[in-house]
N, CA, C and O of each residue as an XYZ file, in Angstrom:
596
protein
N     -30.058      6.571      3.005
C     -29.336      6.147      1.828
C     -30.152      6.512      0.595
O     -31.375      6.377      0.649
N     -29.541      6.983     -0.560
C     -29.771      6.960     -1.772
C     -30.866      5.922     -2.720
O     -30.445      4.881     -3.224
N     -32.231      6.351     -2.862
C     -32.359      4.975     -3.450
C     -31.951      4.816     -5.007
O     -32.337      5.677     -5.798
N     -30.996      3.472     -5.556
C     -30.603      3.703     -6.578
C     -31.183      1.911     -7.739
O     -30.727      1.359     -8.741
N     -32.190      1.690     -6.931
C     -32.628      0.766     -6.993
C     -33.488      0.865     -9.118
O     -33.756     -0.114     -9.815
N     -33.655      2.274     -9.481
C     -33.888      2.512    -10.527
C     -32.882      2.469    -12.126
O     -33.057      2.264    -13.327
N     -31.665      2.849    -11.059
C     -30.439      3.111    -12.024
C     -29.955      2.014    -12.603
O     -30.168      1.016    -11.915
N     -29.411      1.815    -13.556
C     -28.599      0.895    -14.429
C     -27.215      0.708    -13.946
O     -26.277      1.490    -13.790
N     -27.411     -0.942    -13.697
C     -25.554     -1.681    -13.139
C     -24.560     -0.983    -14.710
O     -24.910     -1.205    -15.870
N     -23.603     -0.337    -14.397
C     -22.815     -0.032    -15.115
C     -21.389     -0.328    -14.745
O     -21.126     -0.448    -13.548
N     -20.362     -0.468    -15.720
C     -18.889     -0.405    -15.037
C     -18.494      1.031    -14.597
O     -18.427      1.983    -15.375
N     -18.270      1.077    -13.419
C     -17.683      2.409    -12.770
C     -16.191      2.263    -12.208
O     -15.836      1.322    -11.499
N     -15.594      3.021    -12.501
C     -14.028      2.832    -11.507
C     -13.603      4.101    -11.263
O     -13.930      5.029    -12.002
N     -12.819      4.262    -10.182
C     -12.486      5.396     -9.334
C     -11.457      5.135     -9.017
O     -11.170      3.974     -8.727
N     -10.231      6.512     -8.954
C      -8.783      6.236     -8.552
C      -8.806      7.914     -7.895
O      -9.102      9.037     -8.303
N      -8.222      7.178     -6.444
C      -7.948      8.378     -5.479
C      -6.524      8.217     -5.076
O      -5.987      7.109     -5.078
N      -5.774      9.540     -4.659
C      -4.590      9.675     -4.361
C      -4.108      9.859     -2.755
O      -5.036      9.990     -1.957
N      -3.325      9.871     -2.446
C      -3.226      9.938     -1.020
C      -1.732     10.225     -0.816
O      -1.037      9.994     -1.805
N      -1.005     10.759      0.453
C       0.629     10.881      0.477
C       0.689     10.545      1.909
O      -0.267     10.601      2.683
N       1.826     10.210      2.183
C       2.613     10.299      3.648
C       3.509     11.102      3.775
O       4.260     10.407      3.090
N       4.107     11.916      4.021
C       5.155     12.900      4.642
C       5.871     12.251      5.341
O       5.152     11.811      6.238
N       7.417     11.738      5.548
C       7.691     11.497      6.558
C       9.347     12.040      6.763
O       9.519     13.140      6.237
N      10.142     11.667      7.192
C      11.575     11.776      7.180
C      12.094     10.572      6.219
O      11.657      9.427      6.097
N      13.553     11.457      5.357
C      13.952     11.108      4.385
C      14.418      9.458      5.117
O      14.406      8.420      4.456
N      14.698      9.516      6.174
C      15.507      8.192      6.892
C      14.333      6.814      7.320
O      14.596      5.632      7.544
N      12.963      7.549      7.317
C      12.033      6.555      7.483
C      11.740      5.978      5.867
O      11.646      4.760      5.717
N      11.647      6.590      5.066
C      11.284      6.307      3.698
C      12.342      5.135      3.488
O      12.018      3.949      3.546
N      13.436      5.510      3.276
C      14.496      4.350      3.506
C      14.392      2.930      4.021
O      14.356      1.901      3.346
N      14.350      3.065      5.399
C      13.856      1.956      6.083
C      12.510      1.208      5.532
O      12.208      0.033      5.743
N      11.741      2.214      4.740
C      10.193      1.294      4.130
C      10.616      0.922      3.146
O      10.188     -0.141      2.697
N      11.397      1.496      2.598
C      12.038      0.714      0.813
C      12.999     -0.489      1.041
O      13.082     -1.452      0.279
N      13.687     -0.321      2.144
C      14.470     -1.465      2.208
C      14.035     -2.344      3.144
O      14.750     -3.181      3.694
N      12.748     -2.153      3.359
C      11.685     -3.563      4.164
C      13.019     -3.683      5.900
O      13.487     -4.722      6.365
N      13.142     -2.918      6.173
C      13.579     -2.838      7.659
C      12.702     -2.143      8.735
O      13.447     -1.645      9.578
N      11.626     -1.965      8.965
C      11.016     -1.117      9.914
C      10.768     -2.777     10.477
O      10.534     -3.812      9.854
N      10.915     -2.526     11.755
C      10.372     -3.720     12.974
C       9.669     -4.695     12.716
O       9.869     -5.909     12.690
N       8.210     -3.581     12.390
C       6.813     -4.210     12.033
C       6.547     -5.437     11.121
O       5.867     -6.422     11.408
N       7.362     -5.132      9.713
C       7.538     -5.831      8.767
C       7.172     -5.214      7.346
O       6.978     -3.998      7.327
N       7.101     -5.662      6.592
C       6.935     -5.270      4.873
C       5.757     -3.922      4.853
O       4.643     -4.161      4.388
N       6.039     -2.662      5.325
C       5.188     -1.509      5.511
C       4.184     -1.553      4.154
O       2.955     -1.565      4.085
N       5.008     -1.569      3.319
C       4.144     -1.497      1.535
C       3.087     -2.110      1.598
O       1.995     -1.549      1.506
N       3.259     -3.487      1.782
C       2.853     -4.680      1.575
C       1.188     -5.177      2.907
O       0.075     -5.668      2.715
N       1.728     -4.822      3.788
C       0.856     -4.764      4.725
C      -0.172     -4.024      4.700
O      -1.294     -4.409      5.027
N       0.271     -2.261      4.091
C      -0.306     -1.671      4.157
C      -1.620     -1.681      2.867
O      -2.765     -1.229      2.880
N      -0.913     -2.336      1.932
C      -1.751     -2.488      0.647
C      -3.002     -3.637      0.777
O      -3.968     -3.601      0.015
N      -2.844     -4.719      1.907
C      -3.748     -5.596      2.258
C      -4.772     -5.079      3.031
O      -5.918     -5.528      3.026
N      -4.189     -3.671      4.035
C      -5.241     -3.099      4.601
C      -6.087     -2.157      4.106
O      -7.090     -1.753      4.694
N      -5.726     -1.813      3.088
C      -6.193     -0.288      1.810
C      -7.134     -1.438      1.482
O      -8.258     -1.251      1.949
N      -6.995     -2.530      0.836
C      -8.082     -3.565     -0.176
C      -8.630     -3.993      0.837
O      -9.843     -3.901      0.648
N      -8.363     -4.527      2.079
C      -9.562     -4.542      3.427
C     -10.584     -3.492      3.340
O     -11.777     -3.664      3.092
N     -10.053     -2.521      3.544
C     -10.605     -1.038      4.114
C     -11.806     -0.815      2.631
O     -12.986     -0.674      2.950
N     -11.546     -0.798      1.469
C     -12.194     -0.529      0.520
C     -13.460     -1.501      0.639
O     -14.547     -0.983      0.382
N     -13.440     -2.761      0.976
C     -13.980     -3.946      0.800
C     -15.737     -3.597      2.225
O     -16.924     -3.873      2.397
N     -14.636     -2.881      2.776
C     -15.822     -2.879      4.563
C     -15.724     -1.291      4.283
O     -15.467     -0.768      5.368
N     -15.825     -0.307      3.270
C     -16.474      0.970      3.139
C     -17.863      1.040      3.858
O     -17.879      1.462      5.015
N     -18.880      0.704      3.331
C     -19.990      0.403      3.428
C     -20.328      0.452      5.485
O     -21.241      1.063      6.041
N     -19.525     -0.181      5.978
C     -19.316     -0.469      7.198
C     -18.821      0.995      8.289
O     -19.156      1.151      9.463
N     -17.923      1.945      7.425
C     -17.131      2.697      7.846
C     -18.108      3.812      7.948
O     -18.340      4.407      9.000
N     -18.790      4.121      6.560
C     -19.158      5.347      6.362
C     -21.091      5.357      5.796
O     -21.514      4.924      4.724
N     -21.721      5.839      6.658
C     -22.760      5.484      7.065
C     -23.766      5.269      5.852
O     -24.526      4.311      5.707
N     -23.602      6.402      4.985
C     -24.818      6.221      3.635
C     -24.215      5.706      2.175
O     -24.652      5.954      1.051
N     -23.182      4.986      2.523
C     -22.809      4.356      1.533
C     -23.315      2.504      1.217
O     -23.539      1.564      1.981
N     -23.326      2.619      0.085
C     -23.954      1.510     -0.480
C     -23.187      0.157     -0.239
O     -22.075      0.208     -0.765
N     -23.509     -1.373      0.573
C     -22.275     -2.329      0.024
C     -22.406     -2.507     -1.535
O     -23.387     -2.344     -2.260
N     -21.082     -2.902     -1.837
C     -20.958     -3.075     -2.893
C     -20.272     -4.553     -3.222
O     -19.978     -5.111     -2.164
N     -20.017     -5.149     -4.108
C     -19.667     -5.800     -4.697
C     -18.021     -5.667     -5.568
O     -17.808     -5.756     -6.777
N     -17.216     -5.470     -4.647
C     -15.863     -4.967     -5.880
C     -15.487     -5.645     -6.712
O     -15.209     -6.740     -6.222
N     -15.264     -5.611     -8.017
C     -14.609     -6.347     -8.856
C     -13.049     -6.672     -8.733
O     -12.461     -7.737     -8.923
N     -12.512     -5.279     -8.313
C     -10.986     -5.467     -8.042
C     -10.662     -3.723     -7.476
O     -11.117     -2.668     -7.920
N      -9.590     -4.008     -6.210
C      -8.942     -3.370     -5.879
C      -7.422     -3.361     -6.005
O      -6.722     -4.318     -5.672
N      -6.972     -2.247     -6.494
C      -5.484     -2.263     -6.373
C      -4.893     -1.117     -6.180
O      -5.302     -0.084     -6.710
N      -3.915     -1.163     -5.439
C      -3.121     -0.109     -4.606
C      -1.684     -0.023     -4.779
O      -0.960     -0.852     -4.228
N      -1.108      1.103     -5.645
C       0.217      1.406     -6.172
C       0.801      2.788     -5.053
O       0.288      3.793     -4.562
N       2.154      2.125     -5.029
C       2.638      3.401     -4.599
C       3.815      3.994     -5.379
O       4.528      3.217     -6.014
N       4.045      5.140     -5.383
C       5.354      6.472     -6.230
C       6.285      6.574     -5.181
O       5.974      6.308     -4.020
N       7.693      7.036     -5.604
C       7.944      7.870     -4.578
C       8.820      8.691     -5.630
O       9.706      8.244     -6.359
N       8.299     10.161     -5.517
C       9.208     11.179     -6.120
C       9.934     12.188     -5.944
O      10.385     13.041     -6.709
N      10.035     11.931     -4.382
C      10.639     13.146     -3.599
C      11.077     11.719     -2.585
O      10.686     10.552     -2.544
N      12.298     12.692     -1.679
C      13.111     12.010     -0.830
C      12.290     11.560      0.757
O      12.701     10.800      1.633
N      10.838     12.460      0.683
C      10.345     12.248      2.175
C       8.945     11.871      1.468
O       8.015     12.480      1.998
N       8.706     11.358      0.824
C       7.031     11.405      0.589
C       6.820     10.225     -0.019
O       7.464      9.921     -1.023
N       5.876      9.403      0.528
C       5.261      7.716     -0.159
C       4.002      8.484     -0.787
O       3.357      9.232     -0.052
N       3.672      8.334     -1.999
C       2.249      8.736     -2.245
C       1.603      7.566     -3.021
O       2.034      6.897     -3.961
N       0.438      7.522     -2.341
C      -0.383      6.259     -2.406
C      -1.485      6.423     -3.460
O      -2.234      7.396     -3.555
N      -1.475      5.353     -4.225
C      -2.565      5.284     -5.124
C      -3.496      4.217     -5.816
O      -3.124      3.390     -6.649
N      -4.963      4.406     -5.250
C      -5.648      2.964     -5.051
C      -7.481      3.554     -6.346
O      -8.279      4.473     -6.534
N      -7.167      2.373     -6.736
C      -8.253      2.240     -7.893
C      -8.966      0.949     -7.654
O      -8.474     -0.179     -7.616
N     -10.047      1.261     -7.520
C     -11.063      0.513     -7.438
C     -12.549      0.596     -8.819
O     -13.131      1.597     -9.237
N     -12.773     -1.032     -9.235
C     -13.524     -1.679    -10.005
C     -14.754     -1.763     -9.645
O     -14.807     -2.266     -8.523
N     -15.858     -1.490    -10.093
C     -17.291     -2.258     -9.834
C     -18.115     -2.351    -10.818
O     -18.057     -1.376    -11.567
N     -19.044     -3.337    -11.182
C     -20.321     -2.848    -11.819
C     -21.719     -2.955    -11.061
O     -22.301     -4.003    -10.784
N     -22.041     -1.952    -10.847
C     -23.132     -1.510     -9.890
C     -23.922     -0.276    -10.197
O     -23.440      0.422    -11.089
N     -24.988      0.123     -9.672
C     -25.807      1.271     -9.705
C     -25.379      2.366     -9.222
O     -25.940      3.447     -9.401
N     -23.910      2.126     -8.288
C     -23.313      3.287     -7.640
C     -22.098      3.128     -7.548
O     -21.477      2.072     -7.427
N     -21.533      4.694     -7.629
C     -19.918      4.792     -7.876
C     -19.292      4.279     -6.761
O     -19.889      3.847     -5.775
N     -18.205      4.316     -6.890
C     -16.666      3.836     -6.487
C     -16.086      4.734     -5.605
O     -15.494      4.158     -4.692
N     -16.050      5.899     -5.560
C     -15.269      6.977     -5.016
C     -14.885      6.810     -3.514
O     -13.752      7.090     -3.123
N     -15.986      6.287     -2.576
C     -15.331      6.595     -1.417
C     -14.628      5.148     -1.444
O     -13.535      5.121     -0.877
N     -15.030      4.063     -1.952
C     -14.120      2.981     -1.818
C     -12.872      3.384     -2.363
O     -12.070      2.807     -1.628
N     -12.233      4.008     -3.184
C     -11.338      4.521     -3.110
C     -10.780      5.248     -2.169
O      -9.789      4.784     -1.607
N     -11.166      6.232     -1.880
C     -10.947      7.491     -1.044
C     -10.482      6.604      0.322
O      -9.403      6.834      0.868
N     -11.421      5.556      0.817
C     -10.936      5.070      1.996
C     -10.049      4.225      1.797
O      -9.080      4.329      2.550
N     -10.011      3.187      0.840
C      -8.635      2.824      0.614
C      -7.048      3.248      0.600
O      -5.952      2.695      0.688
N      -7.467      4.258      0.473
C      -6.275      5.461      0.207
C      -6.025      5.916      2.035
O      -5.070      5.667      2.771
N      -6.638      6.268      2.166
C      -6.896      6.497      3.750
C      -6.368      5.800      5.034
O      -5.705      6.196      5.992
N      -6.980      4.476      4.645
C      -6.486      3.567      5.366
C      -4.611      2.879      5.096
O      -3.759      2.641      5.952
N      -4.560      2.779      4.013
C      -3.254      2.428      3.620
C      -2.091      3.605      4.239
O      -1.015      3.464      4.821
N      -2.696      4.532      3.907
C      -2.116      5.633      5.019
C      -1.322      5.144      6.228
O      -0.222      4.706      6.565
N      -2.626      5.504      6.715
C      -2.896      5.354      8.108
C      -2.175      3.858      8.917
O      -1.614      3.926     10.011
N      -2.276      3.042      8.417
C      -1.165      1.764      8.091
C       0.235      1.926      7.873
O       0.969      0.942      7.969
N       0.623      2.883      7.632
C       2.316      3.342      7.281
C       2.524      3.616      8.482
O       3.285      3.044      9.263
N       1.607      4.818      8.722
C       1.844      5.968      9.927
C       1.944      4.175     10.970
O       3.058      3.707     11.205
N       1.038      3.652     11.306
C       1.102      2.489     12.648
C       2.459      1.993     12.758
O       3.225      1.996     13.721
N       2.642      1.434     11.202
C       3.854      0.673     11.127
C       5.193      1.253     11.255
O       6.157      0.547     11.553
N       5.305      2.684     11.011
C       6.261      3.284     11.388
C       6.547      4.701     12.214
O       7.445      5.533     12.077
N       5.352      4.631     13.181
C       5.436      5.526     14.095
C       6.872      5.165     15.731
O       7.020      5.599     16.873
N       7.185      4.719     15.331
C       8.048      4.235     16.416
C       9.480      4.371     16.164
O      10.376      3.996     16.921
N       9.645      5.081     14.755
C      10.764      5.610     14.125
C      10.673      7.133     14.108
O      11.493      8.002     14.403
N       9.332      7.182     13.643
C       8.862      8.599     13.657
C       7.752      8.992     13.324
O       7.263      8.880     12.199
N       7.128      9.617     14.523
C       5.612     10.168     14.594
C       5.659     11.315     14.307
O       4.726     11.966     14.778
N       6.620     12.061     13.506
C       6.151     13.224     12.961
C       5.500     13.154     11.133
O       5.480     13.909     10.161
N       5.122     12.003     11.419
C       4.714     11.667      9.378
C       3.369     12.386      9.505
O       2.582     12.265     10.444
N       3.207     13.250      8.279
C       2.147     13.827      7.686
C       1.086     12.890      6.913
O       1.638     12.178      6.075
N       0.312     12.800      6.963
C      -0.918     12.003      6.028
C      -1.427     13.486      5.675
O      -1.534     14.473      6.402
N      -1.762     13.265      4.021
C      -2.607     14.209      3.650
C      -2.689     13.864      2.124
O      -2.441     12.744      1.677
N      -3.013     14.802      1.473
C      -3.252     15.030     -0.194
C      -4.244     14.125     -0.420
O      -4.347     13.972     -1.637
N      -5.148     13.345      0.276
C      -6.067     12.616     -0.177
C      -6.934     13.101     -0.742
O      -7.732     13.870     -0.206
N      -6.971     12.687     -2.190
C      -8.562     13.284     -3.109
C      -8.708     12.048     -3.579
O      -8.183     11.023     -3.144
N      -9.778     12.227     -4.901
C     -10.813     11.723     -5.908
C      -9.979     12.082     -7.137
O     -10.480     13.003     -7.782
N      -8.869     11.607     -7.616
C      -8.320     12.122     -9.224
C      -9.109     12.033    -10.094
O      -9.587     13.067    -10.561
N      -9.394     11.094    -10.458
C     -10.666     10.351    -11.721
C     -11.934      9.061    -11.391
O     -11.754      8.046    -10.718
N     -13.020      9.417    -11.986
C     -13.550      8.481    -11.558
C     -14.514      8.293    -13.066
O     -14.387      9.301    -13.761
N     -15.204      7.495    -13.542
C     -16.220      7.309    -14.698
C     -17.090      5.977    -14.409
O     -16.880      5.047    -13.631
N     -18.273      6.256    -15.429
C     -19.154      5.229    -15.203
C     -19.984      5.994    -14.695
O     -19.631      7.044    -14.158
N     -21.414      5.556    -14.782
C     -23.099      6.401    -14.589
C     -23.311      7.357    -15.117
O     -22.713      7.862    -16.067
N     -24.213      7.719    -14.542
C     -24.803      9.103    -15.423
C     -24.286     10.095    -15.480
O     -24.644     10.836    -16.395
N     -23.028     10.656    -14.378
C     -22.206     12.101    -14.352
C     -21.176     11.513    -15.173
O     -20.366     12.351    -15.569
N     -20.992     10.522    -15.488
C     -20.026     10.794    -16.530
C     -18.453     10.190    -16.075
O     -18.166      9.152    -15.478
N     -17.712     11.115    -16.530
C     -16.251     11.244    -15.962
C     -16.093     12.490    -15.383
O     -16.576     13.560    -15.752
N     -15.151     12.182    -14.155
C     -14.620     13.356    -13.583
C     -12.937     13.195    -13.475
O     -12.317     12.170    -13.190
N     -12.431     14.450    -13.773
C     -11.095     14.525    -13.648
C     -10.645     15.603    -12.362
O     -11.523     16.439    -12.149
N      -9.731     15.693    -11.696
C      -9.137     16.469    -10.388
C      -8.876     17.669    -11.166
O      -9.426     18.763    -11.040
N      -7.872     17.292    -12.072
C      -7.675     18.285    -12.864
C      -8.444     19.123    -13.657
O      -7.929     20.101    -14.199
N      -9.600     18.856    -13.785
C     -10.404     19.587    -14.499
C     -11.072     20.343    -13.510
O     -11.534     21.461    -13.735
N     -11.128     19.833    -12.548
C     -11.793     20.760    -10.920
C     -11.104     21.400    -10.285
O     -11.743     21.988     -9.413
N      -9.616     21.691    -10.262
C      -8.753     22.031     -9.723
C      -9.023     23.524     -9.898
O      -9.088     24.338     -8.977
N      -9.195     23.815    -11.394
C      -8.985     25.220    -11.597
C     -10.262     25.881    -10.862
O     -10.171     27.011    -10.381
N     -11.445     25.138    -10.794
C     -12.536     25.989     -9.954
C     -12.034     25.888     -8.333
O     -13.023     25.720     -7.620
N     -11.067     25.931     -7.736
C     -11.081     26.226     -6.370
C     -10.749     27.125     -5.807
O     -10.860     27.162     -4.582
């Protein structure tokens, strides 16, 4: 691990994106809270703010942290696609990003459980890092990195 034991507690926050792919007829069933399981959104958003909370746990050289606040929004702008979007709070010596990133991940991955039994052909993907600020690099934007790829 990083030692960051020198650096200055600062406010940092990080917002990562994430999507599901699925069929136009499963999306349906998640908007109108009918899949078996129960409230897909809703469930899934308790497990994204779980998942962010036990980062530290998941992924080996990451720091625990202390979150100030997690929260997890979802879009839908197309007829087959939930896209997930979770921002996470801290003030600490170290960024936010993968607590995001796994938040995003997991909330996913939580759709796919809850509604694989309708249909296991759902895509998880588009998960990045959109924006993040706070410490010494500053701010980062997706968009501003996009064009170097």
């Amino acid at each position: 691990m990083v030692d960051v034991g020198a650096k200055k507690a600062t406010k940092r926050v990080a917002v990562a994106h994430g999507a599901v792919r699925m069929k136009p007829e499963t999306l349906r069933l998640i908007q109108d809270r009918r899949v078996a399981k129960g409230d897909v959104l809703e469930v899934a958003r308790v497990a994204g703010i779980m998942a962010a909370k036990q980062t530290s746990a998941l992924i080996p050289m990451c720091h625990p942290l202390n979150l100030s606040a997690v929260k997890l929004d979802y879009r839908i702008e197309s007829k087959d696609t939930l896209e997930i979007v979770a921002e996470v709070h801290v003030t600490a010596q170290t960024g936010v990003e993968m607590e995001a990133l796994t938040a995003c991940a997991v909330c996913a991955l939580t759709v796919y459980d809850m509604c694989k039994s309708v249909d296991r052909g759902m895509v998880i993907g588009d998960i990045h890092l959109v924006t993040k600020y706070g410490g010494r690099s500053g701010r980062f934007r997706f968009s501003d990195a996009a064009g170097e790829r």
